[in-house]
C-alpha positions in Angstrom: 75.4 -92.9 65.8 75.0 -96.2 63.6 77.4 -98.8 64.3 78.5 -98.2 60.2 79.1 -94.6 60.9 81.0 -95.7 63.9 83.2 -98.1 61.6 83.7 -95.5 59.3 85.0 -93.2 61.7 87.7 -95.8 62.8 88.6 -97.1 59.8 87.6 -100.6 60.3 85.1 -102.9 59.3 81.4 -104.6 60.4 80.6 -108.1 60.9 76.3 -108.3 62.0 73.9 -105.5 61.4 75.4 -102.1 60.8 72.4 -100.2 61.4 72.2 -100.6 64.9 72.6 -97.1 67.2 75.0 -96.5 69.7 73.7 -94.0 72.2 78.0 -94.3 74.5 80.6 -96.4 75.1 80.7 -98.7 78.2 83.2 -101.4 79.6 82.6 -105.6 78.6 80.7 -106.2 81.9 78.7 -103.9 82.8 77.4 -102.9 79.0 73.6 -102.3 78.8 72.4 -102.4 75.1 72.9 -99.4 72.9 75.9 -99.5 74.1 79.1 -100.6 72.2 82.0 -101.7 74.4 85.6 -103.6 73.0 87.7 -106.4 73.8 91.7 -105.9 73.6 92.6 -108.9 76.1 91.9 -112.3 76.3 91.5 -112.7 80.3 88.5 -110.5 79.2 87.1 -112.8 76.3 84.8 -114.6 78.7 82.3 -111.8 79.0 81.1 -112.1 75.3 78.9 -114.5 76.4 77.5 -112.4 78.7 78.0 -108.6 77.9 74.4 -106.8 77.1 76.8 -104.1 74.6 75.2 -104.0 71.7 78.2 -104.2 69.7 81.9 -104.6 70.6 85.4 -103.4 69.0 87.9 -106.2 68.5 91.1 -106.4 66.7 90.3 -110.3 65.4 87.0 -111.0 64.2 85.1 -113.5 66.7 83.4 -117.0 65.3 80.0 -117.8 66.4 79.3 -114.5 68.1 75.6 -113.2 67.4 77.2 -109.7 68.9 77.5 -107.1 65.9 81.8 -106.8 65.8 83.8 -103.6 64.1 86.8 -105.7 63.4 89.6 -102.7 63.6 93.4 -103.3 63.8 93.8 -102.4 67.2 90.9 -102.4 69.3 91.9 -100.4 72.5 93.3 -97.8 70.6 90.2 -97.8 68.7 88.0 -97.0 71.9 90.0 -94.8 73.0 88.8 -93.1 69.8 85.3 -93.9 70.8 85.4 -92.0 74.1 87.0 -89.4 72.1 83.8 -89.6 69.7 81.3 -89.8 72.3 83.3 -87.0 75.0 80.2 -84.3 76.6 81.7 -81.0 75.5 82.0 -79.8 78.7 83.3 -76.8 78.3 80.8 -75.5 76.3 79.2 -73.4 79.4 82.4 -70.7 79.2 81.1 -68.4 76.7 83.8 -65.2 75.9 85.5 -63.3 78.8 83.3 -63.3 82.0 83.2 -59.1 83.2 84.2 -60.7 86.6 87.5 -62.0 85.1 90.2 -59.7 85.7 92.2 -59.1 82.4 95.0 -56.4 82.1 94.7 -54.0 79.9 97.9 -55.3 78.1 96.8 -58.6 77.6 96.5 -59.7 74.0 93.7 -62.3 73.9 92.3 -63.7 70.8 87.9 -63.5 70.4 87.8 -66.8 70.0 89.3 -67.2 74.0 86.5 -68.5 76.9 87.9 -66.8 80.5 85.4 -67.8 83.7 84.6 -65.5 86.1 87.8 -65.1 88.9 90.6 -65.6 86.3 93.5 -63.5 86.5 95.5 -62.4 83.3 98.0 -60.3 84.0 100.0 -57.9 82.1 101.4 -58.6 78.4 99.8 -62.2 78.4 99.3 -63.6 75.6 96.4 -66.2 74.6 95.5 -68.2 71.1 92.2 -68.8 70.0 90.3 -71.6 70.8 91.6 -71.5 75.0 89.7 -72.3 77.9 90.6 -71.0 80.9 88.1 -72.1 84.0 88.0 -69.9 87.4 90.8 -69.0 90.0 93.3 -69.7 87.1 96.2 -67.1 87.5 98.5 -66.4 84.1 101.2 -63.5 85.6 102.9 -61.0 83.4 104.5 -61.9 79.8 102.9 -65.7 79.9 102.3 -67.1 76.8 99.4 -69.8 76.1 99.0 -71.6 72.2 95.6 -72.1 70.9 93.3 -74.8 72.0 94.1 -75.0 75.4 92.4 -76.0 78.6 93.5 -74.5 81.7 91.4 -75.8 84.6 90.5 -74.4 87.7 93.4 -73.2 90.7 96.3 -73.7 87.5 98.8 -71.2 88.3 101.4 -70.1 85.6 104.1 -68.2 86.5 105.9 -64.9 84.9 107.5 -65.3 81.3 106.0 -69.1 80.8 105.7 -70.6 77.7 103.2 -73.0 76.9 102.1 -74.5 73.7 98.5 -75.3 71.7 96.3 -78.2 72.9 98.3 -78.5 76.0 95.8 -79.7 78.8 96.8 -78.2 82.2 94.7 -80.4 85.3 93.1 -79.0 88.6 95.8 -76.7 90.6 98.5 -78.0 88.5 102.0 -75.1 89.2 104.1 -73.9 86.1 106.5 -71.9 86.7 107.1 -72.0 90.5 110.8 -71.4 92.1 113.1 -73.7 92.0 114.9 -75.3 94.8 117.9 -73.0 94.9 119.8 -72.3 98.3 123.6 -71.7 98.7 125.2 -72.2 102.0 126.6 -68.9 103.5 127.9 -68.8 107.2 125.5 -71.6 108.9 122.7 -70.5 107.2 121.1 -71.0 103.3 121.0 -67.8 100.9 118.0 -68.2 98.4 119.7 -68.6 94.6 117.3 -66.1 92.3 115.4 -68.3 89.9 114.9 -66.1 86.9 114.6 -68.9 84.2 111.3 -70.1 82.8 108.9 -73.5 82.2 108.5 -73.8 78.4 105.4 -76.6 77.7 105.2 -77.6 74.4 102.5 -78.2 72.0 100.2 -81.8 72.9 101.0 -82.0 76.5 99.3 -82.9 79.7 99.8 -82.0 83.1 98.4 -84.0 85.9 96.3 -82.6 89.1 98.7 -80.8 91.3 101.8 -81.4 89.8 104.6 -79.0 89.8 106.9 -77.5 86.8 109.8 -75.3 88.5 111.6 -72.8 86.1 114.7 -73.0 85.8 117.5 -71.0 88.0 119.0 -69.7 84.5 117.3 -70.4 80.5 113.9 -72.9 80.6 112.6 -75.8 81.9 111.5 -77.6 79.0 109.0 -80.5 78.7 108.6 -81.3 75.4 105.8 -82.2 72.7 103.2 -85.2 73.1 104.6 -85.8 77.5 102.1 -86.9 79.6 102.7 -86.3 83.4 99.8 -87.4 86.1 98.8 -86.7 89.0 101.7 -84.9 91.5 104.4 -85.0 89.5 107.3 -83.3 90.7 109.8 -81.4 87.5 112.8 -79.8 89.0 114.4 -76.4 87.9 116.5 -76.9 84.7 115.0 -80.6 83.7 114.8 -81.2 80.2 111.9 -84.0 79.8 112.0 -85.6 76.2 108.9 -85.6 73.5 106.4 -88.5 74.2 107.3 -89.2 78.1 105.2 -90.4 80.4 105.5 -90.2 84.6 102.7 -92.1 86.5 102.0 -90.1 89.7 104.4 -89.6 92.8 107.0 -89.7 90.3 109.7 -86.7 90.7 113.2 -85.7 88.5 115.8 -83.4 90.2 117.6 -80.5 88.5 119.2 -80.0 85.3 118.7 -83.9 84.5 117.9 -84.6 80.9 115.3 -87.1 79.4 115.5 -88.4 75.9 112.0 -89.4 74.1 109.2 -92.2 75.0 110.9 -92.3 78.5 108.3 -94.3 80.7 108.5 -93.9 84.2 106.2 -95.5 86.5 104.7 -94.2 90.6 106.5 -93.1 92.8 110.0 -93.2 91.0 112.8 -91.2 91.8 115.8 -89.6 89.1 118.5 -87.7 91.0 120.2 -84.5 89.3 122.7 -83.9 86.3 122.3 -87.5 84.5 120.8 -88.5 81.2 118.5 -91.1 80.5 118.3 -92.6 76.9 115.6 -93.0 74.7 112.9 -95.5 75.4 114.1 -96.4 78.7 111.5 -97.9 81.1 111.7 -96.6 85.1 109.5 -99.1 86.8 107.4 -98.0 89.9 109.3 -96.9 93.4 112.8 -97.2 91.7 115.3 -94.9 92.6 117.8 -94.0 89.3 121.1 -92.5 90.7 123.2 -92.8 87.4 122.9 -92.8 83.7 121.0 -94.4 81.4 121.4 -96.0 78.3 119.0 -96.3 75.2 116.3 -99.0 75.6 117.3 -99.6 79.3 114.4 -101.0 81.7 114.8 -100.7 85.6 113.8 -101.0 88.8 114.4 -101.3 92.6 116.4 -99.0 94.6 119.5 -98.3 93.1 118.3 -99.0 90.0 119.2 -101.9 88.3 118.2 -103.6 84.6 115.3 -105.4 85.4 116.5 -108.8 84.6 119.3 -108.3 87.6 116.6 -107.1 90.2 114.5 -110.0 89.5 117.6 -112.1 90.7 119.0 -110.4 92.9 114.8 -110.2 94.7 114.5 -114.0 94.0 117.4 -114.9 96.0 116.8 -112.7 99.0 113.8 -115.0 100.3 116.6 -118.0 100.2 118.7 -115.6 102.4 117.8 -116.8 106.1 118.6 -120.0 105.3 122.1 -119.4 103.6 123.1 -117.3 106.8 122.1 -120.6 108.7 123.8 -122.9 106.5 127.3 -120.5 106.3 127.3 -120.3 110.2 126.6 -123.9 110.3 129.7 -124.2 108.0 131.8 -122.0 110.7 131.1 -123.7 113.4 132.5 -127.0 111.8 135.5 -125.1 110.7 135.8 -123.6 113.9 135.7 -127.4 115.9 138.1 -129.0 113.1 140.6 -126.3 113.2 140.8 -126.3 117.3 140.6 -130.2 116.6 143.7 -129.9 114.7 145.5 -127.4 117.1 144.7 -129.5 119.8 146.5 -132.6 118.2 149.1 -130.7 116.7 149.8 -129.3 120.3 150.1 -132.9 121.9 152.6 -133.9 119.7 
């Protein structure tokens, strides 16, 4: 593509010769030409002088730069665009339903649906047009899948799912799977029936290996636009609001409730039955025991706001010093009290 069909297609605007092709993006550094590559943060502003790109994306046009610029309101945004642009279409190889697919025979699957050899759909399944479904993906009886999906290859969805269109389901990914139920009887744990559901809505991704339970009664629900990586653990019963995102390792225990644009980083841990407010920020390895409010950013283990952590961190490394200086401040007590006794006693 031209660098002016490029700018175009962003909605922004050329500074140097718009001519030029772009065969990919790369990143700043390594660039060859042909290329096209952007700058979003200063610390990175030093490799202009250097970069081979043929052209970068910036979001305030650069002075004295003989590099061609698409000067765009917000430039990583606007790559992210460009890898969209310039994406392989990879699934392009899964042409219609492969005859060593297994597909029951009450299965409603749109013609426009791609199913790889050593897929399972199971009985009353239902898919939308415009779905990809790669091998050893399993869909058991009464799922349903939206259009323009990508199921990748090991997904397992349970019986009675729901999931939306364009929802992107990662490598061995579990929807659907028990949750963790057991009831104390007599020194040993009875199993508690989970005959809920996951419902996935429309615009959401699901990390590699990352688990959805449904729910011990109605749906686990995650809603429009989430984002969950990489071994992601949803309990039975969790309501996760529209637009969340959980970095990996992350995990949420039953029946708690997310608002939207929750961000929750690695490795973070939300216990049962609470409610976390809109917009609240989870930082990595913290451990949220309570409710949260709107807007609320924590971290550490028990959670608290940020601002408190930092403190309360700060003040830990002057710690072995304060225990020497309060026993220091014992001791003397200790001497001028016996002191005192000691006189008090003579007289």
């Amino acid at each position: 593509m031209t660098l002016k069909e490029i700018a175009t297609y962003l909605g922004g605007y050329v500074v140097g010769d718009d001519s030029i092709f772009i065969a990919g993006p790369a990143k700043i550094e390594s660039a060859k030409e042909g290329e096209i590559t952007f700058l979003s943060s200063l610390k990175y502003k030093h490799f202009l002088t250097s970069t081979q790109a043929s052209a970068v994306i910036v979001d305030t046009k650069q002075e004295n730069l003989t590099l061609a610029q698409i000067v765009v309101p917000n430039a990583y945004v606007a790559f992210v665009m460009v890898l969209k642009l310039f994406e392989p279409q990879s699934h392009s190889y899964i042409q219609g339903i492969s005859d060593q697919a297994f597909v029951h025979s009450t299965a409603i699957v749109d013609p426009d649906v791609h199913i790889a050899p050593l897929a399972y759909i199971g009985p009353n399944v239902k898919i939308g047009s415009g779905t990809v479904i790669y091998p050893n993906v399993s869909l058991l009886a009464e799922v349903q899948v939206g259009q323009d999906c990508i199921i990748y290859p090991n997904v397992s969805i349970r019986e009675h799912c729901r999931i939306g269109s364009r929802v992107i389901l990662q490598n061995g990914c579990v929807i659907g799977s028990d949750g963790f139920g057991h009831a104390p009887h007599e020194g040993a744990y009875i199993k508690i029936p989970q005959i809920g559901n996951v419902i996935i809505e429309d615009d959401v991704e699901v990390g590699a290996n990352t688990t959805i339970d449904r729910a011990t009664l109605g749906s686990t629900i995650v809603k429009e636009g989430t984002k969950l990586d990489n071994l992601v653990q949803i309990a039975h019963n969790v309501v996760v609001g529209p637009h969340t995102v959980m970095a990996a390792q992350s995990g949420i225990a039953g029946s708690t409730e997310l608002g939207e644009h929750i961000t929750i980083g690695g490795q973070a841990a939300i216990t049962g039955h609470i409610k976390i407010g809109k917009n609240a920020i989870i930082a990595a390895q913290s451990g949220v025991t309570k409710n949260l409010d709107e807007n609320a950013v924590v971290w550490g283990t028990p959670a608290l706001p940020l601002r408190q952590r930092k403190k309360i961190d700060v003040s830990l490394k002057y710690l072995p010093d304060l225990l020497k200086r309060v026993q220091k401040l014992e001791d003397e007590i200790h001497k001028h009290n016996k002191h005192t006794y000691n006189e008090t006693d003579g007289d």
